[in-house]
N, C-alpha and C positions, 0 to 999 in steps of 0.2 A: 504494500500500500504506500502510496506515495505523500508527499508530505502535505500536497493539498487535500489528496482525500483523504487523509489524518484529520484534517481543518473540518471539514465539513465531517465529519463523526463525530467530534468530540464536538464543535460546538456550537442588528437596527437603524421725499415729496409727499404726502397723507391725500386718503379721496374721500371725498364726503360720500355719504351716503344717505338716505334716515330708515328710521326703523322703530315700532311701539316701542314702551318700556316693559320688559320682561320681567314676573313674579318666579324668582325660584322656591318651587312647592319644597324641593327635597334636599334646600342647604343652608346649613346654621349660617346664618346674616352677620356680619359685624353689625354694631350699633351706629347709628348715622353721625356725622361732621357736618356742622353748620357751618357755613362758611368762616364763618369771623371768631364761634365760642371757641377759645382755645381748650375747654374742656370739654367739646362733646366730642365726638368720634365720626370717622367717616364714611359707612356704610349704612345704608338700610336696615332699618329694624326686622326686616320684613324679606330679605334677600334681594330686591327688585334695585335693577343698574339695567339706566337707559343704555339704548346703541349705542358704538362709537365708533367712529370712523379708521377703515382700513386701512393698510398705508398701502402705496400703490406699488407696482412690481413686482407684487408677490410674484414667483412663478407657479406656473400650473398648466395645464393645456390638458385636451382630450382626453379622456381615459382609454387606451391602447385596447381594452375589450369591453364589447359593445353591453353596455347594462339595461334594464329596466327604466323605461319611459324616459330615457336620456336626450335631452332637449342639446345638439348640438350649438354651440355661441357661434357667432359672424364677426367676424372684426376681430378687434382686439388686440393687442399687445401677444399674440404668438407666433410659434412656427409648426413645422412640420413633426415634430414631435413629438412622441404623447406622454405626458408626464401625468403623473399621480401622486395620490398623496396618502403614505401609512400613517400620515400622523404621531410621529415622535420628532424629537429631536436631542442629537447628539454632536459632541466638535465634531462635526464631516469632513474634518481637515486629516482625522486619522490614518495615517497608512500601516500602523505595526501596532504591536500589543492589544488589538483590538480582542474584546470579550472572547470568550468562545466556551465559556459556560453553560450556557442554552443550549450545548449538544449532547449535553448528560443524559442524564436522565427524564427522558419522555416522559414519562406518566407522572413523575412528581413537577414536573415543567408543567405540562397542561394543567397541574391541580394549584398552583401559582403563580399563574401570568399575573394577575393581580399586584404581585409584589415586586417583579422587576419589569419593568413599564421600560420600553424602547430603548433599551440598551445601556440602562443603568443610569440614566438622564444626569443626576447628583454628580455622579464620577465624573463626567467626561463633560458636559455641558458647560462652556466658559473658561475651560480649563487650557491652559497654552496648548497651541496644534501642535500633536506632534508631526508635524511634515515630515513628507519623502526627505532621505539623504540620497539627492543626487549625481551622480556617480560620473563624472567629466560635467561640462557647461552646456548652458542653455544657450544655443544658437543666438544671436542678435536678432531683435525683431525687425520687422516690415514697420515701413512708417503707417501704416492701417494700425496694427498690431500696436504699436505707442499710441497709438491716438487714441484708439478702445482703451488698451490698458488706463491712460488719466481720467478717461470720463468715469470708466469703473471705481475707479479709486479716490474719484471725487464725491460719487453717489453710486455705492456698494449694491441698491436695489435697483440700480435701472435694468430691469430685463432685458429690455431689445437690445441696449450695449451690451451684456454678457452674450447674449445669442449670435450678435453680430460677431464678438470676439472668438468664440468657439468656433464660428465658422467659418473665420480668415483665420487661425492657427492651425485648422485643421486641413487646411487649404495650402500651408507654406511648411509645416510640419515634415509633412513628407511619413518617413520612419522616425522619426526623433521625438520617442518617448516621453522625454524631460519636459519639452515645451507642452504636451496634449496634457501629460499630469498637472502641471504646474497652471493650467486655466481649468482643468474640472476639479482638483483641489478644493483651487478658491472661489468658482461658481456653487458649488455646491457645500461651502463652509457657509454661504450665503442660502443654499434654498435646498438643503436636504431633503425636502422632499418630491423631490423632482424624479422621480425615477425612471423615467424616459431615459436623461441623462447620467444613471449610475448604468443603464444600462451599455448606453454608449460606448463609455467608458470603460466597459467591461470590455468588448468588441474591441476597443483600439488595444489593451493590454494583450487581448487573447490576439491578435493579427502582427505584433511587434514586441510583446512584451514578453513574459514567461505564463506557465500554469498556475504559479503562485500566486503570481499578482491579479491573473484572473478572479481567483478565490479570494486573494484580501477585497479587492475591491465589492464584491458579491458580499462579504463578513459587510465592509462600512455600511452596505450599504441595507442590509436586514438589521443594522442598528439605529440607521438613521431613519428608516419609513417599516418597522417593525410592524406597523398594522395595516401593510397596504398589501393589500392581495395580489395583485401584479406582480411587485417585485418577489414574491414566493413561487409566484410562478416561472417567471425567469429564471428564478436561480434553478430550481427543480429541472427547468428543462435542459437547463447547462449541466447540473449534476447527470441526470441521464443520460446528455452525448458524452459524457467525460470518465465515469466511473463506471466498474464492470461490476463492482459488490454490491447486491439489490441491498443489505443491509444501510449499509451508508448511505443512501438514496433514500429509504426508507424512512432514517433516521431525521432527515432532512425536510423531508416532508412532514415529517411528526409536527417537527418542531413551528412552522410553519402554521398548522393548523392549531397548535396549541395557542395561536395568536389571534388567528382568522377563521380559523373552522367553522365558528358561529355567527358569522358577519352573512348579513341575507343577501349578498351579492359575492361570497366566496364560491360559486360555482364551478370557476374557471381553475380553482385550484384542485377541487375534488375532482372534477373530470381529467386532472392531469393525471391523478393518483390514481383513478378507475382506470386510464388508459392503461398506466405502468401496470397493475397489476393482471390487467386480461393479457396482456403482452406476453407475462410467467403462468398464465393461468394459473394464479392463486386464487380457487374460488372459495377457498373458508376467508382468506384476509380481504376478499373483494365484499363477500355476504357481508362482513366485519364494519366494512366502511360503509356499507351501506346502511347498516342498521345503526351508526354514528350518525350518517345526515340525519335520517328520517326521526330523529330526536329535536332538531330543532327549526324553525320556519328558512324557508329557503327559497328561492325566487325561483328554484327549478324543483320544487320538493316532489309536485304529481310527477315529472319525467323520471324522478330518479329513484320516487315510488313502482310505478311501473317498472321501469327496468331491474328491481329486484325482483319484483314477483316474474319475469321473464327468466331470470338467471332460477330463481328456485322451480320453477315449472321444467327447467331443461337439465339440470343437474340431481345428482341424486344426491338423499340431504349427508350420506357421510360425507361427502365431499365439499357440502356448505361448510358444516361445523367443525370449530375448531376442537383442537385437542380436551379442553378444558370442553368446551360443550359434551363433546362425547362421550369423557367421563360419568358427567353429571347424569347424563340420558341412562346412559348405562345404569347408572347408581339408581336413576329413577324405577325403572323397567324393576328392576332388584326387590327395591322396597316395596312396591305395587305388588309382585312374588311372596314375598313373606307376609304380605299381609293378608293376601287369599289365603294362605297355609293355616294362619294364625284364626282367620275367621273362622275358616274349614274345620278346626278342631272342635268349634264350640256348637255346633249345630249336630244335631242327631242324624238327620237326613243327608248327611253332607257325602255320603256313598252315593246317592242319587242324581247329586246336581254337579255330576261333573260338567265343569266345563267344556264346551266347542272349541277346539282346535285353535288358532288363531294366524293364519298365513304370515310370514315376515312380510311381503309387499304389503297385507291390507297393517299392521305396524306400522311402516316407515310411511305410508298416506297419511296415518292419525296421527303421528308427529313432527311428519312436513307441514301438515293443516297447523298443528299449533304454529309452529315455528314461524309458519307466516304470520299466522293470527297476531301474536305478540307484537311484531314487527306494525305489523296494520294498525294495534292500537297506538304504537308510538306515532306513526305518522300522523294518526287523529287529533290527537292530541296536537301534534305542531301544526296541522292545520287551523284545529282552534285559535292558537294564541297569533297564526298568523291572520287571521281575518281579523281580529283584533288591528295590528300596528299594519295592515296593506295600504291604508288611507295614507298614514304616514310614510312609506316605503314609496307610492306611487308620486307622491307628492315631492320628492326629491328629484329635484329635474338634474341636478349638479353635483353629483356625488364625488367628483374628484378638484381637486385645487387648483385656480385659475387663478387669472392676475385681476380681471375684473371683480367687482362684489357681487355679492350673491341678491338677489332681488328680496322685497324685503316679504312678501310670500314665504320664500324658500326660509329663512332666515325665521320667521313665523313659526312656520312648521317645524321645524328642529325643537324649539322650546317647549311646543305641544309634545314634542315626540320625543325628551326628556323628563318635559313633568311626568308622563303617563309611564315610561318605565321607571320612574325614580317612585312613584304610588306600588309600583308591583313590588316593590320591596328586595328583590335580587340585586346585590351589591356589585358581584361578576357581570353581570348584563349591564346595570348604570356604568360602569367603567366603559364595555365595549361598545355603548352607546356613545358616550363621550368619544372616544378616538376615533369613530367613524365621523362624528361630527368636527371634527376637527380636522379634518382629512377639507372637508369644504371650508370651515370656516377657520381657518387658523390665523387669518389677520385680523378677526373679528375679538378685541380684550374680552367683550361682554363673557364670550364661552368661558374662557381659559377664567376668569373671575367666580362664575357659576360652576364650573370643575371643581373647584378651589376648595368653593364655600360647599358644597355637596360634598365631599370628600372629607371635610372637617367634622361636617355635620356627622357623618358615617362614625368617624373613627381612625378616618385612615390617613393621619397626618403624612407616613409615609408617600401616599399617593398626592396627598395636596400639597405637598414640597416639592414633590415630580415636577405636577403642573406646574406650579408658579415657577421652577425654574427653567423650563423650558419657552413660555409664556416672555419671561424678561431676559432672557441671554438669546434667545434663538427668532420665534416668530412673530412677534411685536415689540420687540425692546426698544425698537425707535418710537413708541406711544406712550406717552407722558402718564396713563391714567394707569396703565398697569402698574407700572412704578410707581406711584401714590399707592394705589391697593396692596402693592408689595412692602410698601414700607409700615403701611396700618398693620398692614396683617402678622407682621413680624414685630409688630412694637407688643400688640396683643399677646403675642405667645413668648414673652420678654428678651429677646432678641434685639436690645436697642442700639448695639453697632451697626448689626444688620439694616436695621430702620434708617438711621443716620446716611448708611453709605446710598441705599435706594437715594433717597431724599437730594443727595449729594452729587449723587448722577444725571436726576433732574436738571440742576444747576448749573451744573458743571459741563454735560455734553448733549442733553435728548433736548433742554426745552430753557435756555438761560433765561430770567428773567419771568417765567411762568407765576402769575401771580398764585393764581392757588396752590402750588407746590410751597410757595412761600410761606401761607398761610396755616397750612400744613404742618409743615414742619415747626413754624412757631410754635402754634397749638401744643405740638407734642413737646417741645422743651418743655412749656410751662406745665403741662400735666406731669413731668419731672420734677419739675421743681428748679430748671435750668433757665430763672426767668433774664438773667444777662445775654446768656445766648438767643433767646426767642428776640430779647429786643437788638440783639445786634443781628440779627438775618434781617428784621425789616429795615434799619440802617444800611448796611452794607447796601441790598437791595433800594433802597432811597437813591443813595450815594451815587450807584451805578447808570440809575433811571434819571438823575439832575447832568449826566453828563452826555444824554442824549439830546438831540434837539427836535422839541415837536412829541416828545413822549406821551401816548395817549395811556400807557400803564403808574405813570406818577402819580397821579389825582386820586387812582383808587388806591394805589398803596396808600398814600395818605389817611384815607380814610379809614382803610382796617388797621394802619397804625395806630390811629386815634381811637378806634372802638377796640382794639387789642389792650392799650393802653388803660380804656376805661374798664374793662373789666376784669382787669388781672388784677387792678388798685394799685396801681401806678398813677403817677403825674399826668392829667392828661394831658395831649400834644396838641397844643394850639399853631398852627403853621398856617403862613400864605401860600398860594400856591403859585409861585413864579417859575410859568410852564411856558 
């Protein structure tokens, strides 16, 4: 076995928009912030946080297989293609030491996705890249190739310049490795979840590069979009032209579905696994998977209903059932034996009634019959809960991540179609509800806010410290409001460096000058007790604003100076305003 398939066995400018104000049913609220009392707080009693605005460039583009009522977009900021979104994030800057834990152990991995959320987010999310160590130099560029790079590097999210750069490097590149790494690096430290482009990427390494770096790239990139079904299936399909061990493949695929398996548009992934396996004719591990879909609602549940009951109509059932079923059956037939005997004794007439014969065919009928049966109630059952959430399913015109915003419809519906699985109570389903939704909306704070506070509400700080830091180091950290909610939220759970540095960041790079961050932050000195420092932020702040000309934010600072002032019981601040 070779070292890569070692790898894979053993182991993710702002645009307006508008949109109602959202009530979250199913997440503990902070307590609201008035704008001016330094001592109230600033969240909703009530969990409800208006829309806010996107920042623009996300990237995204068509999702590469064709889904359920998927309203193709015209226009727009894309290309030719298809990127998607699993919805995590991680540095995507990684080329080594990347995870590979996830390839342990299957059955305790699917009984915990829960708890490592998209490739360990904490670890690796903000953490310096580790970049490629490049091995000779990077060619001089083309004067194209400089111009893309400044504008990139002026503004980090302009799409159309990163696309346009990928595709003059790719164009002058030739063979030379160093340069194609060194622009999908830092395209995709910028928009992980692009996996059109991880897949690319993969393509240039596997046509010029080695087998390994095939597979690291394929590792970055199941940790950066860990809940996108595409990229599981890409890699799977790469495993299969690659690897001759069904095991390793297998194992691959586990993993995979241990993430996605239950997403009502992983379709694309099980039918890869159905192919793999009719290919070996494993019809016990085929009946196997089958009877894994038909557990839970699926956009293709009747096809894939039918298609068992065709495999068990044509197969005979020892060759459905596994090892472990056979057993049991066995054991069954056994115990049914001793209990006749056991009956038989206590009856007088029992010389009389013997029993008829019993053919082993008319047997193996009456327990193919259950063996459907069973199978047929599970599917019932996900039928049920799927007529339930269809309204919400069909209602999703957009299921994967685009640079435009989502219409405020779509946007609508997400929220319905989190209150109502955040009501059924299933903790594992509200999470893989969340990641789906953030696959569409991940420039959207409102979610990643409502993630947070659900999360909290649960229990699972673990998981609300996932969110929020993915939220501010990775898909909206150029938006001012997450950073507020990140610094409240972290002053609440007493973390008040934490809170500081949010606050600080504000100031310092996302939003200078941002009046309510100022406010903000005042507030929370003096709920310290840090009341020199709250009045020296509105100072400094003052200070900075008098040396503008024309400053339309002076007059108000003034003002919450003045009512800061008055309510802390301080001197109040009588001032002109020579503006």
């Amino acid at each position: 076995m070779g070292d890569s398939e070692a790898v894979v066995t053993d182991s993710s400018a702002s645009m307006d928009y508008t949109s109602a104000v959202y009530n979250s049913t199913g997440s503990g609220a902070c307590p609201p912030e008035a704008t001016g009392d330094p001592n109230a707080s600033s969240a909703p009693v009530d969990g409800t946080y208006a829309a806010s605005g996107g920042y623009l460039n996300s990237a995204g583009q068509e999702g590469q297989i064709s889904v359920m009522n998927e309203s193709k977009p015209t226009g727009g900021s894309t290309d030719g293609n298809a990127i998607n979104a699993g919805n995590t994030a991680v540095d995507a800057t990684k080329t080594a030491g990347y995870s590979i834990s996830l390839n342990g152990n299957i059955v305790n991995e699917a009984r915990n996705t829960t708890t490592v959320e998209n490739g360990n987010v904490l670890d690796n999310v903000g953490r310096a890249s580790n970049a490629p160590e490049f091995v000779g130099s990077v060619p001089a560029m083309s004067g194209e190739e400089d111009r893309l790079w400044s504008i990139v590097r002026a503004n980090s999210l302009d799409f159309n310049a990163w696309t346009a750069l990928i595709e003059e490097t790719e164009k002058v590149a030739e063979d030379n490795i160093l340069k194609i790494r060194k622009v999908y690096d830092a395209f995709l430290a910028e928009f992980p979840l692009c996996y059109g482009y991880w897949k690319k990427y993969a393509d240039h390494e596997a046509r010029i590069g080695s087998m390994d770096k095939v597979v690291e790239v394929y590792e970055r990139a199941v940790q950066g979009v860990t809940y996108s079904v595409d990229i599981w299936v890409l890699y799977c399909s790469f495993a299969i032209e690659t690897y001759g061990d069904p095991e390793t493949i297998r194992r691959l695929f586990e993993r995979g579905l241990a993430y996605v398996g239950t997403d009502y548009l992983s379709f694309p992934l099980w039918d890869k696994y159905i192919e793999y396996e009719y290919m070996h004719q494993e019809w016990s591990r085929l009946a196997v998977i089958y009877t894994r879909i038909l557990e839970n609602p699926n956009h293709q549940l009747d096809r894939y209903f039918n298609s068992f009951k065709e495999l068990a109509g044509s197969k005979p059932l020892s060759e459905l059932t596994t090892a472990e079923e056979a057993a049991a059956y066995v054991s069954g037939i056994a115990s049914e034996a001793d209990g006749e005997v056991l009956e038989g004794e206590v009856r007088p007439d029992a010389a009389e009634q013997t029993p008829k014969p019993v053919s082993a065919g008319s047997t193996e009928a009456v327990e193919l019959e259950k063996y459907v049966a069973i199978r047929e109630e599970l599917y019932k059952k996900a039928k049920e809960f799927d007529s339930k959430i269809l309204g919400f399913e069909t209602a999703i015109r957009r299921p994967y991540f685009h640079v435009r915003p989502l219409n405020v419809s779509e946007l609508e519906n997400w929220h319905n179609y989190l209150d109502f699985i955040e009501r059924e109570g299933d903790v594992n389903k509200v999470v893989k509800l969340y990641e789906r939704c953030l696959i569409a909306s991940a420039n959207y704070p409102e979610f990643w806010i409502r993630y947070v506070l659900c999360m909290e509400a649960s229990g699972r700080m673990d998981l609300a410290d996932n969110a929020l830091a993915r939220a501010t180091r990775v898909f909206v950290k150029r938006q001012p409001e997450i950073h507020l909610f990140d610094a409240r939220f972290k002053e609440q759970h007493g973390d008040i460096p934490g809170a500081r540095a949010a606050y600080q960041l504000v100031h310092s790079e996302i939003s200078p000058g941002f009046l309510e961050a100022i406010i903000k932050h005042a507030n929370m000195e003096s709920r310290l007790g840090k009341l020199d420092d709250a009045f020296s932020l509105y100072e400094q702040a003052i200070a900075i604003e008098k040396g503008k000309e024309h400053s339309q934010t002076l007059p108000m600072l003034y003002a919450q100076y003045s009512r800061f002032s008055f309510l802390v019981g301080g001197p109040y601040l009588f001032c002109s305003f020579n503006v």
